[in-house]
C-alpha positions, 0 to 999 in steps of 0.5 A: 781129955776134951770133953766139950763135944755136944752130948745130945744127938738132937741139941742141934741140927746142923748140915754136915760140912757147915763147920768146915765151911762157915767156921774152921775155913769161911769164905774159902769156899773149902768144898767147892774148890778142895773136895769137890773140885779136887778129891772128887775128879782124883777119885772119878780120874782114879776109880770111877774111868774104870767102871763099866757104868762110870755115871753111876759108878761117879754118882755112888763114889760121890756120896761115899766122899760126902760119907768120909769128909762127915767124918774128917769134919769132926777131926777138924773140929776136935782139932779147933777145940784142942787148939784152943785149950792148950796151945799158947797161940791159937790159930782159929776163924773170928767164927769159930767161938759164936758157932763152936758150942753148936756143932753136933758129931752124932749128927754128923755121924748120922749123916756119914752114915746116911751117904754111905747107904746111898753110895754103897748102893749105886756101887751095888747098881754099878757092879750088877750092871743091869737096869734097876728095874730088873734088880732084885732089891734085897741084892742092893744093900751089901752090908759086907760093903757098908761094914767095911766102910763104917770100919774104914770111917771108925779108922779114920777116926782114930787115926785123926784123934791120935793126930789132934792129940800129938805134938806138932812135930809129930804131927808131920808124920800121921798126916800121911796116913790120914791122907792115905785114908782120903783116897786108899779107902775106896780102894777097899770096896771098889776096884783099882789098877796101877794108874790109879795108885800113881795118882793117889800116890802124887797127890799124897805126897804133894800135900806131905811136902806142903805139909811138912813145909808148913811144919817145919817153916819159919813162918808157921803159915801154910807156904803159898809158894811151894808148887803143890799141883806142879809137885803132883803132876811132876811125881805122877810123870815121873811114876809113869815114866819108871813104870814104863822103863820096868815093865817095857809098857810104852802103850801107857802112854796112850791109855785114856785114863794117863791122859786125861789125868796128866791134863787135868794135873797140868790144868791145875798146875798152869799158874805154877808152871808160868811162874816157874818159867817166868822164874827161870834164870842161868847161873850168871843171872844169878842175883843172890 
């Protein structure tokens, strides 16, 4: 058992997503460019297209996200500390033991819990569809919601502890789960439809193949060369397509939200689909 996590809620003030930040991923910009401008346009794309007041509706989503990955930040950090006690090589930042003895999880929990108040709200704004000042006030905190959610949170949290604490092999086959939790967990307080579970779906296993690549690789890094967002827009084409054939639906093609997905899946998989053209070869060209 690892038993270094910081005891005192107040030892230390920490910002929620600092480790993940400036310790487990510096100078990657993680945020930014993996939740912000990944996580959060699938779910806006996903959940929030859907809605009748979208703005809102992206806004709460938004905030229930920051909830999520407060929680998934302390796995990364549970993650760090077992690595360091007992693998024999240990991949951490050059950050990670000047800052480790600071991070806080009930700090973070604290913050998880504050998102998910403002998020639960806007969703209850979004849902009764009326000017908030015409809103009966005691109708804006839904504690069924908010319990959900904090159940969603809990099982997160089992799920990523059983996952630090597992060979790496084993590894492989919970970080599905894990990854189900990023995007199937909203569907529990908010509504979805078939589009949006194709593109959970792809994004899942997009990230399951990289993953699994990295497991069972020989380079032990993550592989830069397998087209991820090209994997993603393939699967997700090819979901629409098999829906199409069953269900006889050819208008799938023209709804709004299929669209703008499969232009955003395309914009982030540009750079592989130039390479895979550029790589594109006849057998006779064959050099191996």
């Amino acid at each position: 058992m690892i038993n270094k996590f910081n005891k005192n809620p107040f030892q230390s003030i920490r910002f929620p997503f600092y480790y993940l930040e400036c310790i487990k991923r510096p100078g990657k910009n993680y945020f930014l460019k993996k939740i912000i401008s990944e996580d959060f346009i699938i779910l806006i794309l996903g959940i929030s297209f859907l809605s009748i007041q979208p703005i809102i509706h992206a806004v709460g989503v938004l905030f229930l996200l920051f909830s999520f990955w407060c929680i998934y930040e302390i796995g990364y950090y549970e993650n760090d500390l077992i690595a360091e006690n007992f693998e024999k090589a240990p991949v951490l930042s050059s950050t990670y033991k000047t800052y480790k003895n600071n991070f806080n999880i009930w700090t973070n929990w604290l913050w998880a819990l504050l998102f998910a108040f403002i998020g639960v709200i806007l969703l209850e704004i979004n849902q009764i569809g009326q000017p908030i000042s015409q809103i009966d006030r005691r109708h804006l905190l839904n504690m069924h919601t908010i319990s959900l959610w904090l159940g969603l949170l809990v099982l997160v949290r089992i799920i990523f502890y059983v996952y630090n604490h597992v060979d790496k092999k084993t590894r492989v086959w919970i970080y599905p789960l894990l990854q189900t939790c990023k995007y199937f967990s909203f569907a529990v307080i908010t509504s979805i439809d078939i589009v949006s579970v194709m593109l959970f779906a792809s994004q899942i296993f997009a990230s399951f193949i990289n993953y699994f690549t990295y497991r069972f690789g020989e380079a032990g890094s993550w592989p830069e060369s397998i087209p991820q967002q090209f994997i993603r827009l393939m699967f997700f084409s090819l979901l629409v397509l098999f829906t199409i054939l069953k269900d006889g639906n050819i208008e799938l093609l023209t709804n709004l939200q299929v669209i703008f997905i499969l232009l955003f899946c395309a914009f982030k998989a540009r750079h592989e689909m130039k390479l895979i053209l550029q790589q594109f070869n006849f057998i006779y060209q064959d050099k191996v």
